[in-house]
ZATOR-319080 format. One record per residue (C-alpha): residue in three letters; x, y negated, z; residue number from 1; chain. Coordinates in steps of 0.1 Angstrom, whole numbers, plus 2048, in hexadecimal, padded with zeros to 3 digits. Example, Ala and Ser with C-alpha at 12.3 -4.5 7.8 and 13.67 -1.06 7.14 Angstrom:
// residues 2
+-----+-----+-----+-----+-----+---+
:   r :   X :   Y :   Z :   k : c :
+-----+-----+-----+-----+-----+---+
: ALA : 87B : 82D : 84E :   1 : A :
: SER : 889 : 80B : 847 :   2 : A :
+-----+-----+-----+-----+-----+---+
// end
This chain:
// residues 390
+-----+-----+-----+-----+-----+---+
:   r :   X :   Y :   Z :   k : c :
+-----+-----+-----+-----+-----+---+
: UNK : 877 : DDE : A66 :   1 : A :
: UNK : 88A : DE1 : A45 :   2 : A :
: UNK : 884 : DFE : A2D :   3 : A :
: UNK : 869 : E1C : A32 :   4 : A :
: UNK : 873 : E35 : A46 :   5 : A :
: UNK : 879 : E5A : A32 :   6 : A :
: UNK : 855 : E64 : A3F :   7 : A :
: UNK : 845 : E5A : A22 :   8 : A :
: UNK : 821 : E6A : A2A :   9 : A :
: UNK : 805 : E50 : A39 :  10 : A :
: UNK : 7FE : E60 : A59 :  11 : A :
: UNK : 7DB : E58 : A6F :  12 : A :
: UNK : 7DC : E56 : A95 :  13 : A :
: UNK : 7BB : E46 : A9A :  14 : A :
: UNK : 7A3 : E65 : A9C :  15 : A :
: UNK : 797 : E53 : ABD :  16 : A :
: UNK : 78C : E38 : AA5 :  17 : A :
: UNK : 778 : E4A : A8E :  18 : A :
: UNK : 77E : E6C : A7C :  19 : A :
: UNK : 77A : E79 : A55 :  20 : A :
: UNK : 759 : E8E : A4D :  21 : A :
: UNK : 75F : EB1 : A4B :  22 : A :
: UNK : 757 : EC4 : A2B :  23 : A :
: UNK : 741 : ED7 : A3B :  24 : A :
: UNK : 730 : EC0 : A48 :  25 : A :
: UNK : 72E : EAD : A2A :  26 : A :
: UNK : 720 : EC9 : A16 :  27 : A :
: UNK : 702 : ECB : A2E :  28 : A :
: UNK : 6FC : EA7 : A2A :  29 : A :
: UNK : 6FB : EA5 : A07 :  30 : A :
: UNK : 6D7 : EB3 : 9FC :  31 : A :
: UNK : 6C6 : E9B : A0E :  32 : A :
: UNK : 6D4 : E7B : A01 :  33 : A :
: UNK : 6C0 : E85 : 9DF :  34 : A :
: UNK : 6AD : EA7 : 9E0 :  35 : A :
: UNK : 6A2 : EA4 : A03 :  36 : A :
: UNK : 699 : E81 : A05 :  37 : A :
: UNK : 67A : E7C : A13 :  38 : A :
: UNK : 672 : E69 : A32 :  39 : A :
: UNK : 66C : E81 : A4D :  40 : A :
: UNK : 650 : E6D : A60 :  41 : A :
: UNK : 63B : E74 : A3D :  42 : A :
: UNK : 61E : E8F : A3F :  43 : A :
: UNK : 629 : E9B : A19 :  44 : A :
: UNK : 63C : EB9 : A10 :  45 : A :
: UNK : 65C : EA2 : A0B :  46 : A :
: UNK : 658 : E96 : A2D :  47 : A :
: UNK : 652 : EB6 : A39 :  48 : A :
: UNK : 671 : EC5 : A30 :  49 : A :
: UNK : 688 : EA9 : A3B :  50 : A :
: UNK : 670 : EA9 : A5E :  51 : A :
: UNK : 67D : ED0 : A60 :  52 : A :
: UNK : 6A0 : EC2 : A57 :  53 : A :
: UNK : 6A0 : EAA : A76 :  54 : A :
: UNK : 68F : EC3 : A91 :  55 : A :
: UNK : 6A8 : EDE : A88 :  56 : A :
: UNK : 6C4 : EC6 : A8D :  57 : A :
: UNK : 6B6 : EBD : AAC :  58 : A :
: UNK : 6B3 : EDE : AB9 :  59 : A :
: UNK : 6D9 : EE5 : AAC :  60 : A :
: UNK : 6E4 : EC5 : AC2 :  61 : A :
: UNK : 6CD : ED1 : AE2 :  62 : A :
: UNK : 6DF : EF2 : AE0 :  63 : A :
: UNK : 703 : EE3 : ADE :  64 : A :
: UNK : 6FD : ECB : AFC :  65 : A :
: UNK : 6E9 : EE3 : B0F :  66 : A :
: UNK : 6C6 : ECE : B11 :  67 : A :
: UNK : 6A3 : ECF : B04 :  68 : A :
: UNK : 698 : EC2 : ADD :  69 : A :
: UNK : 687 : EAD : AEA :  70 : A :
: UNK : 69F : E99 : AFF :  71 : A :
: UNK : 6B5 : E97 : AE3 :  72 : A :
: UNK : 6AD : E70 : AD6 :  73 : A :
: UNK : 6C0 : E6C : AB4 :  74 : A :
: UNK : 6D2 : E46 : AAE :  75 : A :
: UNK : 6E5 : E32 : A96 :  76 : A :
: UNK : 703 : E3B : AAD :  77 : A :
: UNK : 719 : E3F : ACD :  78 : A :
: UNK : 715 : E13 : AD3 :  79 : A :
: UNK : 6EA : E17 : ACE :  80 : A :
: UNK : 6ED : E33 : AE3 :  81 : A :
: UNK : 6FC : E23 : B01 :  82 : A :
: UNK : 6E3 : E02 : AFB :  83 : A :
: UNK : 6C6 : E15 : AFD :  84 : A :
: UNK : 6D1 : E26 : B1A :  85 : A :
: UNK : 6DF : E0C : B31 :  86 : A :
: UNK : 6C1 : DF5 : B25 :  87 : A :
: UNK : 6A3 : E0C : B24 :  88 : A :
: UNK : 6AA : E1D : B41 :  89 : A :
: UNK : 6B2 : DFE : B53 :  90 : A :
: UNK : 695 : DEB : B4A :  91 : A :
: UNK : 680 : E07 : B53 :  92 : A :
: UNK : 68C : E0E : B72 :  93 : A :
: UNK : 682 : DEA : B7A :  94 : A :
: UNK : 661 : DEB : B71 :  95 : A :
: UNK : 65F : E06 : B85 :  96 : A :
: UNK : 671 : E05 : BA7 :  97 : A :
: UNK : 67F : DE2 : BA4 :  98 : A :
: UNK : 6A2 : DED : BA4 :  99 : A :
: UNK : 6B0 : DCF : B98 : 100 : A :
: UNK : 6DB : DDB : B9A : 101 : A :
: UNK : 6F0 : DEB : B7D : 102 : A :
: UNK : 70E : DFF : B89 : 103 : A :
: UNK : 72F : E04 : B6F : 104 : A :
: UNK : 750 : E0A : B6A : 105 : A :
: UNK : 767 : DED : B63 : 106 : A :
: UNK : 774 : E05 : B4B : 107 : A :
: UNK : 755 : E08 : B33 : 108 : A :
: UNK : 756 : E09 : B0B : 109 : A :
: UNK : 74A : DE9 : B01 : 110 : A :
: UNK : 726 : DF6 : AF7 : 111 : A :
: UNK : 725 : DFC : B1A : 112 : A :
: UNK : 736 : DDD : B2B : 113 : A :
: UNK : 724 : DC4 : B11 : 114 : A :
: UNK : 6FC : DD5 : B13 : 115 : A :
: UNK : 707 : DD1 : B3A : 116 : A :
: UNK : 70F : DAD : B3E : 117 : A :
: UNK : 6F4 : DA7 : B25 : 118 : A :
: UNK : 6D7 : DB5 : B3C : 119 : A :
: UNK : 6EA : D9C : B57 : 120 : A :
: UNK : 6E9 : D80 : B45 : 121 : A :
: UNK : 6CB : D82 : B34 : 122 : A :
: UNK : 6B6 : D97 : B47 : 123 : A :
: UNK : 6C3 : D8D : B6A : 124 : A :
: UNK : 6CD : DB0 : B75 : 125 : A :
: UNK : 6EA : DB1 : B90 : 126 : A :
: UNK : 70B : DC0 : B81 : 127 : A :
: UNK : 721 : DD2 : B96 : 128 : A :
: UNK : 744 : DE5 : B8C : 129 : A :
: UNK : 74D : E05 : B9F : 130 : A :
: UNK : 771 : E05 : BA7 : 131 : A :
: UNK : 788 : E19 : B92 : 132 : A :
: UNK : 7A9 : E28 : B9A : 133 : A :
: UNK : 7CA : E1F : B89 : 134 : A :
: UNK : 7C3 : E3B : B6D : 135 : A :
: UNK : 7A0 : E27 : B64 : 136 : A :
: UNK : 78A : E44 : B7E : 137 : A :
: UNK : 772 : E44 : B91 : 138 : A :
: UNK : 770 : E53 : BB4 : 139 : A :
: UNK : 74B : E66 : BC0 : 140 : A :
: UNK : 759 : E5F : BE2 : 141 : A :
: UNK : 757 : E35 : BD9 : 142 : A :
: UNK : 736 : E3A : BC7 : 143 : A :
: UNK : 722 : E4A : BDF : 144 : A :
: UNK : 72D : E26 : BF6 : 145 : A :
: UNK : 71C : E10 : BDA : 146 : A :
: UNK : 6F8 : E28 : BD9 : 147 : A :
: UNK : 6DE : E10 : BE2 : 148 : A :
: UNK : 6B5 : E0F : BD8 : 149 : A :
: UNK : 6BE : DF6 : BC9 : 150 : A :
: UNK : 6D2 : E01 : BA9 : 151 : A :
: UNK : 6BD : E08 : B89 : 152 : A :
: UNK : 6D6 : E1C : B79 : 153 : A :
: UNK : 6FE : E29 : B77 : 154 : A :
: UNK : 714 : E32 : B58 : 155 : A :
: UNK : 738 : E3A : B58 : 156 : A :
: UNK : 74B : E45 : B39 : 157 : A :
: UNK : 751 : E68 : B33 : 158 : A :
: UNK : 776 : E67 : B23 : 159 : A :
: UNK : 784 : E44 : B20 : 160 : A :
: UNK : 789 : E39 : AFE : 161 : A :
: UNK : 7A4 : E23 : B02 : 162 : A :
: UNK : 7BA : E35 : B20 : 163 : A :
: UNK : 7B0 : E5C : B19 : 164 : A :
: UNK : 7A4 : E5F : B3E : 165 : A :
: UNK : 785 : E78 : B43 : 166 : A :
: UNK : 76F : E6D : B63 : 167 : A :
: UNK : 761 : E8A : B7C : 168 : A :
: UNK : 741 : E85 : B69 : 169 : A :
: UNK : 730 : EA3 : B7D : 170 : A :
: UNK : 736 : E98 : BA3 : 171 : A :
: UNK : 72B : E75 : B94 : 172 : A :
: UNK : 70C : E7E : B8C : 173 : A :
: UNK : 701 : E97 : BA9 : 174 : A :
: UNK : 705 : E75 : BBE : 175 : A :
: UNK : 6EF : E60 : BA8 : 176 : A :
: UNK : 6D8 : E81 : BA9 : 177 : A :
: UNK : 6DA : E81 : BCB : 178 : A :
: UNK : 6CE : E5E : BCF : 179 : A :
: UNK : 6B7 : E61 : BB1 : 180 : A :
: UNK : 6C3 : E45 : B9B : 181 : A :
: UNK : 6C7 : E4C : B76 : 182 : A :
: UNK : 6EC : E58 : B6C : 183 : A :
: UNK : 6FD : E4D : B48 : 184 : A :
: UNK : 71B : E57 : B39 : 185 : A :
: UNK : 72C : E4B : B1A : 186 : A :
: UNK : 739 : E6B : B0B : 187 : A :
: UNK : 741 : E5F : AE5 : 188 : A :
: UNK : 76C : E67 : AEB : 189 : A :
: UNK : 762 : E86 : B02 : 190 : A :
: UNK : 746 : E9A : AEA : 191 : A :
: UNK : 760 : E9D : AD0 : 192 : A :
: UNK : 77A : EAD : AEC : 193 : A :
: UNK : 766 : EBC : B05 : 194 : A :
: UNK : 74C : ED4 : B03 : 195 : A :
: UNK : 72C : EC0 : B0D : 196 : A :
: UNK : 714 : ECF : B25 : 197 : A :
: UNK : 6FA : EB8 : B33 : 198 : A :
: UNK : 6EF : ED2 : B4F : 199 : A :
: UNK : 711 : ED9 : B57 : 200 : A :
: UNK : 717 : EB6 : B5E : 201 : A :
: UNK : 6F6 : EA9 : B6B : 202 : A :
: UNK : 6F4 : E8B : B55 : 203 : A :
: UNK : 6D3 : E7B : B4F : 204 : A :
: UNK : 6DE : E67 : B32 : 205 : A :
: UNK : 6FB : E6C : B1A : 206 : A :
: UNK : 706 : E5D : AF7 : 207 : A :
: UNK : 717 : E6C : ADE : 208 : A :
: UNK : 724 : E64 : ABC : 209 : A :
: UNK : 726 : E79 : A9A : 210 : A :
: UNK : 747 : E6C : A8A : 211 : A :
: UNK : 75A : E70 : AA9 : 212 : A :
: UNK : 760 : E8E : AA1 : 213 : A :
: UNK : 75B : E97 : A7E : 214 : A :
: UNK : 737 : E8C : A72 : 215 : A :
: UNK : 72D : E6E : A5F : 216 : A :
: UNK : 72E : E4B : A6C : 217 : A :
: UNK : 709 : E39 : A7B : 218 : A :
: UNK : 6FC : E56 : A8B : 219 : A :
: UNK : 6FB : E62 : AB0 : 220 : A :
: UNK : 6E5 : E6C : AC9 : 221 : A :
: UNK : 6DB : E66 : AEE : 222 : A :
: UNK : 6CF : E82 : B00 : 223 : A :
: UNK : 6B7 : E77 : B1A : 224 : A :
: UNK : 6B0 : E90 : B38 : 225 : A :
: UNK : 689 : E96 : B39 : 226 : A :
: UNK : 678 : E7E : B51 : 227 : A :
: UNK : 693 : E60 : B54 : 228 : A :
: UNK : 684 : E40 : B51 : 229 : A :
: UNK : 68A : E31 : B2F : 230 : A :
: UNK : 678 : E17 : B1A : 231 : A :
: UNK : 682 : E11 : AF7 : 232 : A :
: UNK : 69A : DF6 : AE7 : 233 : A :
: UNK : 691 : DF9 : AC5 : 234 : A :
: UNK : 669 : DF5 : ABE : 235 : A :
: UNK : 65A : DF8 : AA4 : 236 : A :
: UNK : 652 : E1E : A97 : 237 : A :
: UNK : 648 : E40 : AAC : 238 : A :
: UNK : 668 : E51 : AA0 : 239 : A :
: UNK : 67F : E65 : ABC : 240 : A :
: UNK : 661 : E68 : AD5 : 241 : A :
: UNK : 65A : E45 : AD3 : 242 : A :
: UNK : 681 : E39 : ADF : 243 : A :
: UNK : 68D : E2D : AC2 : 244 : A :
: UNK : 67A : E20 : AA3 : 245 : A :
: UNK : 68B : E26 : A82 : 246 : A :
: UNK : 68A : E3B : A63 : 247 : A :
: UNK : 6A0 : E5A : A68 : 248 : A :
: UNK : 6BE : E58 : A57 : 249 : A :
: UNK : 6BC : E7E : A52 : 250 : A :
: UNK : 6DA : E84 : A3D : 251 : A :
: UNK : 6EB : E76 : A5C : 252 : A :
: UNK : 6DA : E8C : A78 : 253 : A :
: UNK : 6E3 : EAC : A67 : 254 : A :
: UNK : 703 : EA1 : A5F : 255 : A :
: UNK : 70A : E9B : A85 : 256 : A :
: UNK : 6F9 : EBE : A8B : 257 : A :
: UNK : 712 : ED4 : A7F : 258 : A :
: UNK : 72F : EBE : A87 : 259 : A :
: UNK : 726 : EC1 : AA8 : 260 : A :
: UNK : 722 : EE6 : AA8 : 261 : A :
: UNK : 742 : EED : A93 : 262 : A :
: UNK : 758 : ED1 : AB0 : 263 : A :
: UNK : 746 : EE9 : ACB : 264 : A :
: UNK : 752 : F0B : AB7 : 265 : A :
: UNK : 778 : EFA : AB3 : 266 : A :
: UNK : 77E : EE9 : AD4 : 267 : A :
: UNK : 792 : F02 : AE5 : 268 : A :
: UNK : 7AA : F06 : AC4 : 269 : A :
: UNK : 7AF : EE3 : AC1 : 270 : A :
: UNK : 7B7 : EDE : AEB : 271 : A :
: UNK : 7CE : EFB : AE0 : 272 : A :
: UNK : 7E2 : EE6 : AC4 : 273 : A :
: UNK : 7DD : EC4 : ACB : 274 : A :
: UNK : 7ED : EC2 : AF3 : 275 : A :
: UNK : 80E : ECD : AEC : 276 : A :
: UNK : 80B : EB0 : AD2 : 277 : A :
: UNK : 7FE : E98 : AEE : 278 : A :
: UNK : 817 : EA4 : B06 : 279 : A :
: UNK : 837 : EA0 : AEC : 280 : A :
: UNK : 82B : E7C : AE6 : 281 : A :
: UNK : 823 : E72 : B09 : 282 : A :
: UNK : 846 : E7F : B15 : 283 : A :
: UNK : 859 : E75 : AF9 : 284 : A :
: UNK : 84B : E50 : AF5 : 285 : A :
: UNK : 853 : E4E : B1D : 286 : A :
: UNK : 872 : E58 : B1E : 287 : A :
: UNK : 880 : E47 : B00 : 288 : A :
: UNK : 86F : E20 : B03 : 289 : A :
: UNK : 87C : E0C : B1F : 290 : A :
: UNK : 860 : DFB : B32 : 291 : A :
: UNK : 840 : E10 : B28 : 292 : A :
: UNK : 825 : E20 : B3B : 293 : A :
: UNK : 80B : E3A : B31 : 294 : A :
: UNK : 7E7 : E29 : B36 : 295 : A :
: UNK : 7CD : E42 : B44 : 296 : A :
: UNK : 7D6 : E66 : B57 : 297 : A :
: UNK : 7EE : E7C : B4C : 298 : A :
: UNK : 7DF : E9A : B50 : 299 : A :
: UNK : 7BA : E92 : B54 : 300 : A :
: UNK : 7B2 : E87 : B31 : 301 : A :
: UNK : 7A9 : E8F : B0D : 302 : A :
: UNK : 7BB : EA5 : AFA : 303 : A :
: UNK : 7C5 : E91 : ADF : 304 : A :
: UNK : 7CA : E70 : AF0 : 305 : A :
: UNK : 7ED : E60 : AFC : 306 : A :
: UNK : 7EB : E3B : B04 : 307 : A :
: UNK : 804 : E20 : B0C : 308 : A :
: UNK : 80A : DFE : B16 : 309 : A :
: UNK : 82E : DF0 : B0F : 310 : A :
: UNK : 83A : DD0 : B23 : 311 : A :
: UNK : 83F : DB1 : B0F : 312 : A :
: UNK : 82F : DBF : AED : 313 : A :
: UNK : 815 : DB2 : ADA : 314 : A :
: UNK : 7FF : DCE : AD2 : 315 : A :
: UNK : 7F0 : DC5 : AB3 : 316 : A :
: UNK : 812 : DBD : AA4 : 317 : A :
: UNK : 81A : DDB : AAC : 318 : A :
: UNK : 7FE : DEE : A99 : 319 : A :
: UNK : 808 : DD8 : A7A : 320 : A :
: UNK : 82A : DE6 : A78 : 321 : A :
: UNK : 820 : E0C : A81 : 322 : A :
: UNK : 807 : E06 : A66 : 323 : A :
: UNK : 824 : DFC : A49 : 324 : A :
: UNK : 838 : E18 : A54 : 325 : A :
: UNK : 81A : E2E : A4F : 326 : A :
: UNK : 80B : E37 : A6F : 327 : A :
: UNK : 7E7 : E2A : A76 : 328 : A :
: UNK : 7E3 : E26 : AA0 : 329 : A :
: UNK : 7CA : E11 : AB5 : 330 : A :
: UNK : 7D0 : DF9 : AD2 : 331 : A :
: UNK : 7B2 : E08 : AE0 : 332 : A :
: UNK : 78D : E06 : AD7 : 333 : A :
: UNK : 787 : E02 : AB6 : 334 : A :
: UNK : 76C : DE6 : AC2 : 335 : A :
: UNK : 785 : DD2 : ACD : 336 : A :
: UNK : 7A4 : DD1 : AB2 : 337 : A :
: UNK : 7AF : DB5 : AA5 : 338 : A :
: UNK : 7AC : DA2 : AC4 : 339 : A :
: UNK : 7C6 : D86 : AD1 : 340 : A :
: UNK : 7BA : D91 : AF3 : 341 : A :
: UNK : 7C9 : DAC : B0F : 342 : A :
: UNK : 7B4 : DCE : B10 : 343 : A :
: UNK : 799 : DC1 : B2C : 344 : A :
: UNK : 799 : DE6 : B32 : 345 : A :
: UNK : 7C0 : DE6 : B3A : 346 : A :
: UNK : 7C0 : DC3 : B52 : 347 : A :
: UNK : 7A4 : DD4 : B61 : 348 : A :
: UNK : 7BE : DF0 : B6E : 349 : A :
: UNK : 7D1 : DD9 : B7B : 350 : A :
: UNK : 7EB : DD5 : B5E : 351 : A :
: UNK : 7FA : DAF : B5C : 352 : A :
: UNK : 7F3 : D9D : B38 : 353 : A :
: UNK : 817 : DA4 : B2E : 354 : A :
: UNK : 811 : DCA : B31 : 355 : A :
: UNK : 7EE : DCA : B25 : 356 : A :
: UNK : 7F3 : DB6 : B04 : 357 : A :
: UNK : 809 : DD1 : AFB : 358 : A :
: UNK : 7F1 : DEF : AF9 : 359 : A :
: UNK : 7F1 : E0F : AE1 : 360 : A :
: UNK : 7DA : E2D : ADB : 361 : A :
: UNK : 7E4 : E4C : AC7 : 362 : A :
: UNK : 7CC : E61 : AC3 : 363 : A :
: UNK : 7D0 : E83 : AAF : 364 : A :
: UNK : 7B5 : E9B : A9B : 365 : A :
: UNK : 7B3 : EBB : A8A : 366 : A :
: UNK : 7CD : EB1 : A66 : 367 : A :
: UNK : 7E6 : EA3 : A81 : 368 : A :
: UNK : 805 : EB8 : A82 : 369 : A :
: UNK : 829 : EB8 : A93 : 370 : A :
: UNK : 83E : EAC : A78 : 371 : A :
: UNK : 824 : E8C : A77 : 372 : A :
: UNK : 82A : E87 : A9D : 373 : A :
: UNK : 852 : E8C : A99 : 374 : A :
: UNK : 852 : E72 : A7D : 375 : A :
: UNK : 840 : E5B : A97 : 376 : A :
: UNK : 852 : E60 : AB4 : 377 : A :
: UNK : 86F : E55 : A99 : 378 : A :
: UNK : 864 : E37 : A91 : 379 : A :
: UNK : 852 : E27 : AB1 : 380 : A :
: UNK : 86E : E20 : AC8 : 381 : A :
: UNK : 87A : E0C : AA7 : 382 : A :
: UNK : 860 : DF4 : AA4 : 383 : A :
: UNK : 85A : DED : AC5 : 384 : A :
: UNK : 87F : DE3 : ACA : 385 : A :
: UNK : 87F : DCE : AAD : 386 : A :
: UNK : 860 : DBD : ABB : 387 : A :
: UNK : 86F : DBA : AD9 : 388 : A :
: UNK : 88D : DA6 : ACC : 389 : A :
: UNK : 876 : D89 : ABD : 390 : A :
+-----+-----+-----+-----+-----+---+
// end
């Protein structure tokens, strides 16, 4: 690639990947890490206070999602969240109406895909993948044709994180309501974009995690609606109503609190800043680079997502040369970087191995800013050239 380009700033476009603690959320954090550091299962005045400390952030995260406290199950983060809910509510719907099927997306995060083919494997459930169209959806029409008394449970992802596209979560789940079989949605990408409202949407189960947007990482939560089936996966202790034993990480819990309530305050600003920013990329990276596609819908996805798969390109080459010109970008999950392999996500749409290998994810957050995208937009067409000349 020769010498830097003049933008001499490191810029980040991975906010899909994770994202920096805010200050403010920070500063709530900070007291109990020392002052406030007592366990909160203890019956003391230290575990008193850090008991009040967890309720009230429980309450905080039940009024931004629109639930009940007590259906508000804190975790270690977005992947324990989707374990415990594909598992114990899987396993528990066997025990008790035999249901022996799992319905999914081909399309799932890999917490999702892997605690899937796990319980088939291992536990001998049946596996089945609900068809998707070419922008990674899926279709209420399609799943009300695979309803059966036989499936334990369904989940299908919220907002993709690799292609940006946001699934009719809603009609979804009237159909698995309709049909009474448990409904889960991944929502980590989508809670730090889109307002979450678990009413709204009819979801029995959903999974979220903190430092998508803005908390600290190894915390999340799954809400579980109030009379789903559910066993635990994690034994051991009494802690969140018995669902997952553990020693609250309370620093954590807060922390994820009031990130979540100042993302749900901000939303509608950011939607207001960031999809022009989308928009310039998507059009600009189309029309400039010779044999691309965008991955994912255009107009049906997150705000801050634009992804891409270029023919004949090797993706992760191509992250290593964005990243010594300055600009840090994704191939797609974060789980999955690094490897050799084509985007199972991406050959599941249909995309041949010389289009899939050659994926990218920008994703943009609340520091990103015009002049960072401009300078991008500079230097991508570049790179990919010069990798295409090899």
């Amino acid at each position: 690639m020769g010498k830097k380009m003049t933008f001499t700033k490191n810029c980040y476009l991975d906010f899909a990947a994770t994202t920096p603690v805010d200050q403010r959320v920070w500063e709530v954090m900070i007291p109990y890490f020392k002052d406030e550091f007592g366990n909160s299962s203890s019956i003391h005045m230290w575990g008193q206070k850090s008991e009040i400390a967890l309720e009230k952030a429980r309450i905080s995260v039940a009024k931004a999602i629109n639930c009940y406290p007590n259906e508000v199950i804190f975790t270690s983060g977005g992947s324990e969240s989707d374990n415990l809910a594909i598992k114990g509510t899987a396993l528990a719907r066997r025990r008790m109406t035999g249901a022996n099927k799992i319905l999914i997306s081909p399309v799932e995060h890999p917490a999702v895909f892997e605690t899937a083919r796990q319980l088939k494997d291992i536990f001998n459930f049946e596996l089945e993948y609900l068809p998707v169209d070419e922008y990674g959806l899926v279709d209420p029409t399609l799943l009300e044709k695979y309803i059966n008394p036989n499936i334990a449970m369904i989940s299908a992802i919220y907002g993709n994180n690799e292609i940006g596209s946001i699934n009719p979560i809603r009609e979804l789940a009237e159909i698995c309501h309709k049909a009474h079989i448990p409904f889960h949605t991944d929502a980590v990408q989508a809670a730090a974009h889109i307002k979450m409202d678990v009413n709204r949407d009819q979801v029995d189960l959903l999974s979220i995690g903190a430092h998508k947007f803005y908390g600290p990482k190894g915390v999340g939560v799954l809400y579980v609606r109030s009379g789903t089936p559910i066993i635990p996966t994690q034994t051991g202790g009494s802690q969140e109503f018995a669902l997952r034993a553990g020693t609250h990480n309370i620093p954590y819990i807060v922390g994820l609190a009031e990130a979540l309530n100042i993302t749900c305050e901000s939303i509608d600003r950011f939607h207001d800043r960031v999809i022009p920013l989308r928009e310039m990329l998507i059009d600009s990276i189309i029309k400039q680079i010779p044999d691309t596609r965008l991955t994912g819908h255009h107009k049906q996805r997150l705000p801050n997502h634009a992804s891409f798969v270029f023919k004949h390109i090797d993706g992760n080459e191509l992250l290593v040369l964005l990243d010594q010109q300055g600009f840090a970008c994704s191939s797609g999950s974060a789980c999955k970087v690094g490897s050799p392999k084509p985007s199972e996500v991406l050959l599941n749409l249909g995309f041949p191995p010389e289009w899939a290998a050659g994926s990218l994810r920008v994703t943009m957050g609340r520091t990103t800013t015009p002049e960072e995208i401009e300078a991008f937009l500079k230097i991508l067409p570049r790179i990919v050239k010069s990798l295409r000349k090899k």
